[in-house]
PDB file as gemmi writes it, atoms N, CA and C in Angstrom:
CRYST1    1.000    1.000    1.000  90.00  90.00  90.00 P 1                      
ATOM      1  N   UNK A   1      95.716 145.007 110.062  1.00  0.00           N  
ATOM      2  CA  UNK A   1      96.782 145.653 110.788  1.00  0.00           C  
ATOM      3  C   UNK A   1      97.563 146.507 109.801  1.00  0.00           C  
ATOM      4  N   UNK A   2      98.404 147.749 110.080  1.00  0.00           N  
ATOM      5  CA  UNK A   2      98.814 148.463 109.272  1.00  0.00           C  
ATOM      6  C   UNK A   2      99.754 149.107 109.640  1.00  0.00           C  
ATOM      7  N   UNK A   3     100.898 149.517 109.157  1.00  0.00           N  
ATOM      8  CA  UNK A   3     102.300 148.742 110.176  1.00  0.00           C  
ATOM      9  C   UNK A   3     102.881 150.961 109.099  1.00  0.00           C  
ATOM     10  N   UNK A   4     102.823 151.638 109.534  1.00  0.00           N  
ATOM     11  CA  UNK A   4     103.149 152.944 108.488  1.00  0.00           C  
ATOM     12  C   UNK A   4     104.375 152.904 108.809  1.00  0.00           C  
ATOM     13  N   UNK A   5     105.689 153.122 108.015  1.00  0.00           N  
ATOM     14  CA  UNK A   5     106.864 153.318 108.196  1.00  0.00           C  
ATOM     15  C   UNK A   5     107.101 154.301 107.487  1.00  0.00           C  
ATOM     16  N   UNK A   6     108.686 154.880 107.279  1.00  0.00           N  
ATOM     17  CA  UNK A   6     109.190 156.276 106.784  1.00  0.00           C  
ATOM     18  C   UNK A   6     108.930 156.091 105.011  1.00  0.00           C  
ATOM     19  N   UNK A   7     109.065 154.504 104.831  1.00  0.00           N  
ATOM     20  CA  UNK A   7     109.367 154.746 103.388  1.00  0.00           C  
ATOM     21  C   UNK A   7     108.143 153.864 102.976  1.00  0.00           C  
ATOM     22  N   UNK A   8     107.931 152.272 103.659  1.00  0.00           N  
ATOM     23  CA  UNK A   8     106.806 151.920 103.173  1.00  0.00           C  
ATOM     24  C   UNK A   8     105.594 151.867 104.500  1.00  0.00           C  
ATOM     25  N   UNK A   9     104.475 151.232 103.705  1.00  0.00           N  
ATOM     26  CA  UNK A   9     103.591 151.208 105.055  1.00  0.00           C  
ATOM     27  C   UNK A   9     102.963 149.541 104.192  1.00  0.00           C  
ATOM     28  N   UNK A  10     102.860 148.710 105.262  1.00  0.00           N  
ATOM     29  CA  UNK A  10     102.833 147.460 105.487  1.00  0.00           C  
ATOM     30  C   UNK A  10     101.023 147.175 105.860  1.00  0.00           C  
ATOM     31  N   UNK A  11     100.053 146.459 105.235  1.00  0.00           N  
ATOM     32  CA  UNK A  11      98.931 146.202 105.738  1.00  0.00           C  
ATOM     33  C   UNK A  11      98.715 145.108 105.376  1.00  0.00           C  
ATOM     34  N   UNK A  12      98.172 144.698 106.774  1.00  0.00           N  
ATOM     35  CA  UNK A  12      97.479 142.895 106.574  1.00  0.00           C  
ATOM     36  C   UNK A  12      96.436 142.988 106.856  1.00  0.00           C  
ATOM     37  N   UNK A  13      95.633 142.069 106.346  1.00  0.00           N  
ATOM     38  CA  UNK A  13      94.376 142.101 105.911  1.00  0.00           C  
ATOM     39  C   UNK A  13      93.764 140.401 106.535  1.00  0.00           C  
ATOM     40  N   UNK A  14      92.700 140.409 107.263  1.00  0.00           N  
ATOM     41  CA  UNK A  14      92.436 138.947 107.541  1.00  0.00           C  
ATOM     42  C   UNK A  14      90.874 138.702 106.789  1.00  0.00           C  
ATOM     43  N   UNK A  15      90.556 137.998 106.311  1.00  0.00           N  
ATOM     44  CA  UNK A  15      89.528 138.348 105.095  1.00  0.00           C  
ATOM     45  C   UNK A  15      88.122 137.254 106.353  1.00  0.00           C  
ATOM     46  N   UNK A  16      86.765 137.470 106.023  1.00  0.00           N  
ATOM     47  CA  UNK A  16      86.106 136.141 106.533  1.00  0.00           C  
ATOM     48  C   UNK A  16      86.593 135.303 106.701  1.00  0.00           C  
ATOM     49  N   UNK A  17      86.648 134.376 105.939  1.00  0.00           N  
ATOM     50  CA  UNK A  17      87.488 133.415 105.629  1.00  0.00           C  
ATOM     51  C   UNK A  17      88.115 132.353 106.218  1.00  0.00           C  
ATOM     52  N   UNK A  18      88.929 133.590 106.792  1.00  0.00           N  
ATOM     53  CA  UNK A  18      90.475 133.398 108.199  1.00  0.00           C  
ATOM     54  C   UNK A  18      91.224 133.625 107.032  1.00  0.00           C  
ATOM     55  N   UNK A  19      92.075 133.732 105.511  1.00  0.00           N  
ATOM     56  CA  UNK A  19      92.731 133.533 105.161  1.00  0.00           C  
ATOM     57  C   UNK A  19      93.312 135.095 105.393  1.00  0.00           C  
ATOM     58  N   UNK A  20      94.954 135.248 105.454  1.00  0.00           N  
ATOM     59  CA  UNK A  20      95.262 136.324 105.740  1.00  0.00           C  
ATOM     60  C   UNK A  20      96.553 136.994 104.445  1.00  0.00           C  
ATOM     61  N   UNK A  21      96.265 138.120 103.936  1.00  0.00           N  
ATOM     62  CA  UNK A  21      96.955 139.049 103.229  1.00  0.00           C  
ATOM     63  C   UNK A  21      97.428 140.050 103.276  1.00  0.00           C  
ATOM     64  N   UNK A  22      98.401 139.770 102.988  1.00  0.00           N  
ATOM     65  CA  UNK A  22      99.701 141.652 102.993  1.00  0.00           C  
ATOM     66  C   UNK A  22      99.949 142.067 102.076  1.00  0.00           C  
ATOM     67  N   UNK A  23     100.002 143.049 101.771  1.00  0.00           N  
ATOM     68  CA  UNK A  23     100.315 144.122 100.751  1.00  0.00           C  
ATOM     69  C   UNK A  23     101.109 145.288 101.202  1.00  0.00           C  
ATOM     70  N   UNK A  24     101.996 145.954 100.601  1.00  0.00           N  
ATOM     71  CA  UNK A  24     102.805 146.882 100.977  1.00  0.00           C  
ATOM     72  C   UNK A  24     102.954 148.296  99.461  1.00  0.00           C  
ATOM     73  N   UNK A  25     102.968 149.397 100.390  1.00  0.00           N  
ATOM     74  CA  UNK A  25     102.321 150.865  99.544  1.00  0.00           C  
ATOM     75  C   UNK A  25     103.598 151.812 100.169  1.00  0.00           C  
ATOM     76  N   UNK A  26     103.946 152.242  99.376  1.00  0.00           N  
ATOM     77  CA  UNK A  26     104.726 153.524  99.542  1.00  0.00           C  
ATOM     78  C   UNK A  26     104.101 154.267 100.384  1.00  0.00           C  
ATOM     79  N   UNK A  27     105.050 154.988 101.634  1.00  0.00           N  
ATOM     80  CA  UNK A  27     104.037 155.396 102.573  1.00  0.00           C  
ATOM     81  C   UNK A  27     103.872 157.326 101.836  1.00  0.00           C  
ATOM     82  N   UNK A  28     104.735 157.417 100.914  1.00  0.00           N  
ATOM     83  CA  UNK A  28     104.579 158.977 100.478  1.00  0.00           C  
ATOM     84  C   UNK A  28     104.237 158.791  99.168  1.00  0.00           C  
ATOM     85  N   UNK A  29     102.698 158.971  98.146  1.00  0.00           N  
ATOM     86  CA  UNK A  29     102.960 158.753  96.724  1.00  0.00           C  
ATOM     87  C   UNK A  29     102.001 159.735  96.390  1.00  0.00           C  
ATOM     88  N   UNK A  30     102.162 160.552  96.506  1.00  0.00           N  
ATOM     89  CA  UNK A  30     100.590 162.037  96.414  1.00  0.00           C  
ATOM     90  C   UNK A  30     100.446 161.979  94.721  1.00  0.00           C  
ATOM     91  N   UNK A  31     100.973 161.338  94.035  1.00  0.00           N  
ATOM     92  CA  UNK A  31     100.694 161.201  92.514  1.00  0.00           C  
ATOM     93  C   UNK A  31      99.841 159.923  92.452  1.00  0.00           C  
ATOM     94  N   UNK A  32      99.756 159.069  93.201  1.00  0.00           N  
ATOM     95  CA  UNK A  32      98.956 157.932  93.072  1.00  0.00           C  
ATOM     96  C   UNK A  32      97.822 157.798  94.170  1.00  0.00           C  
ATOM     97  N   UNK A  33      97.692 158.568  95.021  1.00  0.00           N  
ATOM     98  CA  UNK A  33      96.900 158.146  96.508  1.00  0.00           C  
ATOM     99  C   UNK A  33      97.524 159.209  97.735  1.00  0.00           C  
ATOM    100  N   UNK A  34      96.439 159.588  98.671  1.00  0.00           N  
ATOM    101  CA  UNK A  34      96.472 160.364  99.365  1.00  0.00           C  
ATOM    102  C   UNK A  34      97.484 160.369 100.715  1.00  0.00           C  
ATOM    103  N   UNK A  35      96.789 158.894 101.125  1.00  0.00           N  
ATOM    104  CA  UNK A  35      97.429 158.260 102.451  1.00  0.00           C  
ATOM    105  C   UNK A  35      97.292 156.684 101.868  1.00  0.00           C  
ATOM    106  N   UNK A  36      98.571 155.984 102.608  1.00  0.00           N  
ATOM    107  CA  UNK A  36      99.230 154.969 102.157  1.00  0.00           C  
ATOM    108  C   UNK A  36      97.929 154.162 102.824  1.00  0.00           C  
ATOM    109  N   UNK A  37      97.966 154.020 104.267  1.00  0.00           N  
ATOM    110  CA  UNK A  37      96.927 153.342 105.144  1.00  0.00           C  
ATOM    111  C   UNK A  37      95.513 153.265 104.231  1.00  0.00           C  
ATOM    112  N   UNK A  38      94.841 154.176 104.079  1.00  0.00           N  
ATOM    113  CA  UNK A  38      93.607 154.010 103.848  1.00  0.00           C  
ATOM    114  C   UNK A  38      93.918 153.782 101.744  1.00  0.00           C  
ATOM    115  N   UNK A  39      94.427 153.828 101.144  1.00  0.00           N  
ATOM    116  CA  UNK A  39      94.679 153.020 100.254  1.00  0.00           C  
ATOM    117  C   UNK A  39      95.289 151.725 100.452  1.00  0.00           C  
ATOM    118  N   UNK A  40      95.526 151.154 101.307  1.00  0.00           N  
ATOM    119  CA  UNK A  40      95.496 149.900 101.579  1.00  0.00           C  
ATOM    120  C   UNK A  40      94.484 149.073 101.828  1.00  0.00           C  
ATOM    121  N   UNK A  41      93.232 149.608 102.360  1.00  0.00           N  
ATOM    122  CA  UNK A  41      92.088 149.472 102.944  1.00  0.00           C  
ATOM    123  C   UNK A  41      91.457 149.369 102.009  1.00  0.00           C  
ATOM    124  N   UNK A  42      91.147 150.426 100.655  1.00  0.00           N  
ATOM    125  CA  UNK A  42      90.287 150.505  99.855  1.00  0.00           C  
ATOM    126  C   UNK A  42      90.943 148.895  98.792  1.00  0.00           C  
ATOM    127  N   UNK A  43      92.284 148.785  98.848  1.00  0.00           N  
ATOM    128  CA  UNK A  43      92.781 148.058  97.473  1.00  0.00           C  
ATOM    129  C   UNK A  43      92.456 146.864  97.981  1.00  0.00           C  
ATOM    130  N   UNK A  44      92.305 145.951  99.468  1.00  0.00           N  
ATOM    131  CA  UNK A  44      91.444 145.091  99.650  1.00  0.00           C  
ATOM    132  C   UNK A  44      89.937 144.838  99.882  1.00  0.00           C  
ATOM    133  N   UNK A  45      89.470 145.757  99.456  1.00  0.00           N  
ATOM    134  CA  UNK A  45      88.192 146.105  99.411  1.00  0.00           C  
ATOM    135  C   UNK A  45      87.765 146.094  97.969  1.00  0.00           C  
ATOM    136  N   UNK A  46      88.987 146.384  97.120  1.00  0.00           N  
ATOM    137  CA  UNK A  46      88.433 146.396  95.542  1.00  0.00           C  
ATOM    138  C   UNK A  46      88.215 147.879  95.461  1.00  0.00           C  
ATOM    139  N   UNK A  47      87.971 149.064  96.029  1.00  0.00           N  
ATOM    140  CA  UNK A  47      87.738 150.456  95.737  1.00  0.00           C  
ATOM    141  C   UNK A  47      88.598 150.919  95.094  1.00  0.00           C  
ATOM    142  N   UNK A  48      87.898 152.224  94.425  1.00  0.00           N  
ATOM    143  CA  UNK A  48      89.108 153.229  93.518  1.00  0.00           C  
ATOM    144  C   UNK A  48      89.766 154.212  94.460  1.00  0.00           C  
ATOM    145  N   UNK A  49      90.640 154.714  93.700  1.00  0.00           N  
ATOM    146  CA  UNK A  49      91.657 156.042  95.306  1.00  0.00           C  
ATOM    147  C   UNK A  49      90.408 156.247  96.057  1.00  0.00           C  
ATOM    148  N   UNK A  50      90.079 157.138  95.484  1.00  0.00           N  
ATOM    149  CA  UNK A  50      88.573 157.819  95.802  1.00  0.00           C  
ATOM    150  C   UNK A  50      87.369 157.371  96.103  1.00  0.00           C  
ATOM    151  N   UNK A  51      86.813 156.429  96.133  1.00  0.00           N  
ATOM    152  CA  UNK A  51      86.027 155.693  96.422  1.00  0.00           C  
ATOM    153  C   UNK A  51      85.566 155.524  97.804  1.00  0.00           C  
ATOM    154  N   UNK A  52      84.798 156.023  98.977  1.00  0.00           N  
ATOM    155  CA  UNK A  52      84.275 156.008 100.267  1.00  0.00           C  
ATOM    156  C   UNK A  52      84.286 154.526 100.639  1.00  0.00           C  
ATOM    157  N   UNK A  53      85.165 154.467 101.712  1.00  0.00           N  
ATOM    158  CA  UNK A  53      85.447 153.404 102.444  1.00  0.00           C  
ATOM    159  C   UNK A  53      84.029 152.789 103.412  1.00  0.00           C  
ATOM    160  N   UNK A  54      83.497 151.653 103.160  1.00  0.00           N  
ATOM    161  CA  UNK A  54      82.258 151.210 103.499  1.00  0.00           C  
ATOM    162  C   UNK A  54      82.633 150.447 105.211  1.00  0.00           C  
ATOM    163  N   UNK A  55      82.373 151.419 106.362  1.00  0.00           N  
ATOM    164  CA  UNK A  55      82.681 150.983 107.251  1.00  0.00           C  
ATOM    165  C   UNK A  55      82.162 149.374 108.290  1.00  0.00           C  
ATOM    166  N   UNK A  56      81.069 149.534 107.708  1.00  0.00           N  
ATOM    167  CA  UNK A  56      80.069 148.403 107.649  1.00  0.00           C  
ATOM    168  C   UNK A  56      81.015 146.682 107.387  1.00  0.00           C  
ATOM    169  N   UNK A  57      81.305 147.238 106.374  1.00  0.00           N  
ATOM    170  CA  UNK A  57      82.851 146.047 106.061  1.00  0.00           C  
ATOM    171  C   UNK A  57      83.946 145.918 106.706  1.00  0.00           C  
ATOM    172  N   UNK A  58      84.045 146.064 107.563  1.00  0.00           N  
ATOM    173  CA  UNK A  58      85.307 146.689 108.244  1.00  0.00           C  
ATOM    174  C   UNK A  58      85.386 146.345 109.654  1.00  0.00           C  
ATOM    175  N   UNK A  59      85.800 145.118 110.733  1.00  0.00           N  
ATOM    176  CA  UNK A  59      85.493 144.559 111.999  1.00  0.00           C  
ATOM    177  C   UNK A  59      86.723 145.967 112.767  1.00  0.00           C  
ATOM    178  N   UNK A  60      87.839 145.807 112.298  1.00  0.00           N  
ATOM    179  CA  UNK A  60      88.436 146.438 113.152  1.00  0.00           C  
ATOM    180  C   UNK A  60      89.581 146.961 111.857  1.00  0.00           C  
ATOM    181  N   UNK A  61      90.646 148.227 112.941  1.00  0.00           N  
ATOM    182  CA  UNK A  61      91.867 148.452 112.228  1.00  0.00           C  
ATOM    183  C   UNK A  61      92.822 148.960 113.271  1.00  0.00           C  
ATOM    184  N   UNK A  62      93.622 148.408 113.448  1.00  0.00           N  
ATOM    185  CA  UNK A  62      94.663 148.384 114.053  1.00  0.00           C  
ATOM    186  C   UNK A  62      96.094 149.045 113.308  1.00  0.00           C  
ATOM    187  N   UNK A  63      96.650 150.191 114.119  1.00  0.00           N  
ATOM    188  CA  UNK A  63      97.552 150.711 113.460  1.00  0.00           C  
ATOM    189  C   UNK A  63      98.607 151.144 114.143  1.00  0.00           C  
ATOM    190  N   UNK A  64      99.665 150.949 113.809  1.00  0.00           N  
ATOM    191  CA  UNK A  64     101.258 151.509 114.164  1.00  0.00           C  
ATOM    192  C   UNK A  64     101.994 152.195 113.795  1.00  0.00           C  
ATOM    193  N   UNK A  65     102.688 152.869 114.105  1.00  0.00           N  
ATOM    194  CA  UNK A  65     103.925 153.455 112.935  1.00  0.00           C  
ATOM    195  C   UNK A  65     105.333 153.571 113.353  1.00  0.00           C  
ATOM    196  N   UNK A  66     106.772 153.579 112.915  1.00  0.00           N  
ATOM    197  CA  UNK A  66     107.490 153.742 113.699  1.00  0.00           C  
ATOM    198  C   UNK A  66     108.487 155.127 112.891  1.00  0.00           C  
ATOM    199  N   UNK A  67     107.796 155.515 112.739  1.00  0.00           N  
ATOM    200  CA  UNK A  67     108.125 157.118 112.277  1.00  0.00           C  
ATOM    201  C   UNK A  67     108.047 158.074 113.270  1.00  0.00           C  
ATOM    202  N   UNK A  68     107.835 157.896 114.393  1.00  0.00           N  
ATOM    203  CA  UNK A  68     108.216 158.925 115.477  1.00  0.00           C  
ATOM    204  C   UNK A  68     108.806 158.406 116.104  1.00  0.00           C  
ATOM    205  N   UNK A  69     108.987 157.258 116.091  1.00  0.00           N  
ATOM    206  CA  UNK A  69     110.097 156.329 117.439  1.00  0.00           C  
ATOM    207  C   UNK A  69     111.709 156.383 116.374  1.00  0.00           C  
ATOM    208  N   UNK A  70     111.334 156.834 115.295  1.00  0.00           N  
ATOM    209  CA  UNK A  70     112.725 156.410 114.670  1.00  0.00           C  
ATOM    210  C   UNK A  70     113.325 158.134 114.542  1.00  0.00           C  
ATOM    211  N   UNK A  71     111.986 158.860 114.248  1.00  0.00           N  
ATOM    212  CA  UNK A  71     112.495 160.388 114.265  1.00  0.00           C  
ATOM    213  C   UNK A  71     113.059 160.598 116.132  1.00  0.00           C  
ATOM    214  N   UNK A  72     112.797 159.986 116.967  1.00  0.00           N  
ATOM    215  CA  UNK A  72     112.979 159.991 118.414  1.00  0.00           C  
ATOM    216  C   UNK A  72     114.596 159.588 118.841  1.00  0.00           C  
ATOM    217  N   UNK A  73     114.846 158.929 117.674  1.00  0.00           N  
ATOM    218  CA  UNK A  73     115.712 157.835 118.490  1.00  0.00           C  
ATOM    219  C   UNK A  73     117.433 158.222 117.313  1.00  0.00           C  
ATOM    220  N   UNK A  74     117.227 158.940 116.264  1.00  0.00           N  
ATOM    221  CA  UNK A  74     117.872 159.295 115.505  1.00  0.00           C  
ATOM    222  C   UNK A  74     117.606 161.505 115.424  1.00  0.00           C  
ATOM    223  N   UNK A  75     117.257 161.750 116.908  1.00  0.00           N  
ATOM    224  CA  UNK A  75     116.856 162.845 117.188  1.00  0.00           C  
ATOM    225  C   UNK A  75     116.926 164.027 115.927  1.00  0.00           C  
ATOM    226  N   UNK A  76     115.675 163.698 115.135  1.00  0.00           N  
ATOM    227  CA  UNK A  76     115.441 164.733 114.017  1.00  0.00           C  
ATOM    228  C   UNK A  76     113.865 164.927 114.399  1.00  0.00           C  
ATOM    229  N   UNK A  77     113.510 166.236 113.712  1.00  0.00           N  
ATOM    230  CA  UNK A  77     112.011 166.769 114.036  1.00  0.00           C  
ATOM    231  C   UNK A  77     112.268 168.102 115.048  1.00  0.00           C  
ATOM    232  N   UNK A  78     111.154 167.954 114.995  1.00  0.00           N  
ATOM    233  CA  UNK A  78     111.029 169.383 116.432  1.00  0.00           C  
ATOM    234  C   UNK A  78     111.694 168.854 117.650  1.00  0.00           C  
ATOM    235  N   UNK A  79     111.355 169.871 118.705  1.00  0.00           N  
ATOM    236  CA  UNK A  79     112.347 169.601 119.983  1.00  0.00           C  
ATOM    237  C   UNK A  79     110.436 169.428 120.876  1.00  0.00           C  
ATOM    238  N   UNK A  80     110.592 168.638 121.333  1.00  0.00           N  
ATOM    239  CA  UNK A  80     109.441 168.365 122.120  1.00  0.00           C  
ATOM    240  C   UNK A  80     109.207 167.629 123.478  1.00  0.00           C  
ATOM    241  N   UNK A  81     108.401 168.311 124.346  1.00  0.00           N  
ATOM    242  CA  UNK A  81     108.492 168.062 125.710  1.00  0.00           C  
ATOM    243  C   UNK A  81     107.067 167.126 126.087  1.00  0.00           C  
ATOM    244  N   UNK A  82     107.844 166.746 126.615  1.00  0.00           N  
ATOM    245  CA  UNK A  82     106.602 165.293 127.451  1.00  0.00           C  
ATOM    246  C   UNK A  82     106.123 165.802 129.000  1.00  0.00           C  
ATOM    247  N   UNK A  83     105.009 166.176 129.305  1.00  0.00           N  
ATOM    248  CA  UNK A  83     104.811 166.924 130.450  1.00  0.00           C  
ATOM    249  C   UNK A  83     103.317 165.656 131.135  1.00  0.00           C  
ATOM    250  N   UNK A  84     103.829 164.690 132.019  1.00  0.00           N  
ATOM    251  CA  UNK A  84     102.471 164.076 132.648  1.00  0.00           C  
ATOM    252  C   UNK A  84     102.958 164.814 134.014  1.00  0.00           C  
ATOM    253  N   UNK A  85     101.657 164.049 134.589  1.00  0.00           N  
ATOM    254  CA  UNK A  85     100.957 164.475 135.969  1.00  0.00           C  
ATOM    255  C   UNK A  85     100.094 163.298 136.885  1.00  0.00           C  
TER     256      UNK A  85                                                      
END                                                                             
């Protein structure tokens, strides 16, 4: 699971096992890693930044963020319209 927020981004990790791990990554660090999420992915995996993520390993990923509900709710960002039907 992988939880992206404004400042950090939050990932848990449930291994075979069942045993379960979190780790937490700066969600902005372009001097260390690209995107916070998928360096979270690789650093329980053991991979380098760069290193191709082996999907094969990988049951599921589940992801959230509350960086548009907070840009929403503290009305900053663009001005944007919701149009269903």
């Amino acid at each position: 699971w992988i939880d992206r927020g404004g400042t950090f981004t939050d990932v848990v990790a449930k291994r075979p096992d069942g045993t379960v791990e979190t780790r937490k990554f700066l969600s902005e660090n372009p001097e260390v890693y690209r995107d916070a999420a998928l360096q979270g992915i690789r650093s329980f995996l053991e991979l380098g930044t760069n290193d191709a993520i082996p999907g094969d390993q990988i049951e599921a990923v589940k992801m959230g963020t509350t960086v548009a509900t907070n840009a929403l709710l503290e009305r900053k960002g663009e001005r944007t319209l919701l149009v269903t039907n």
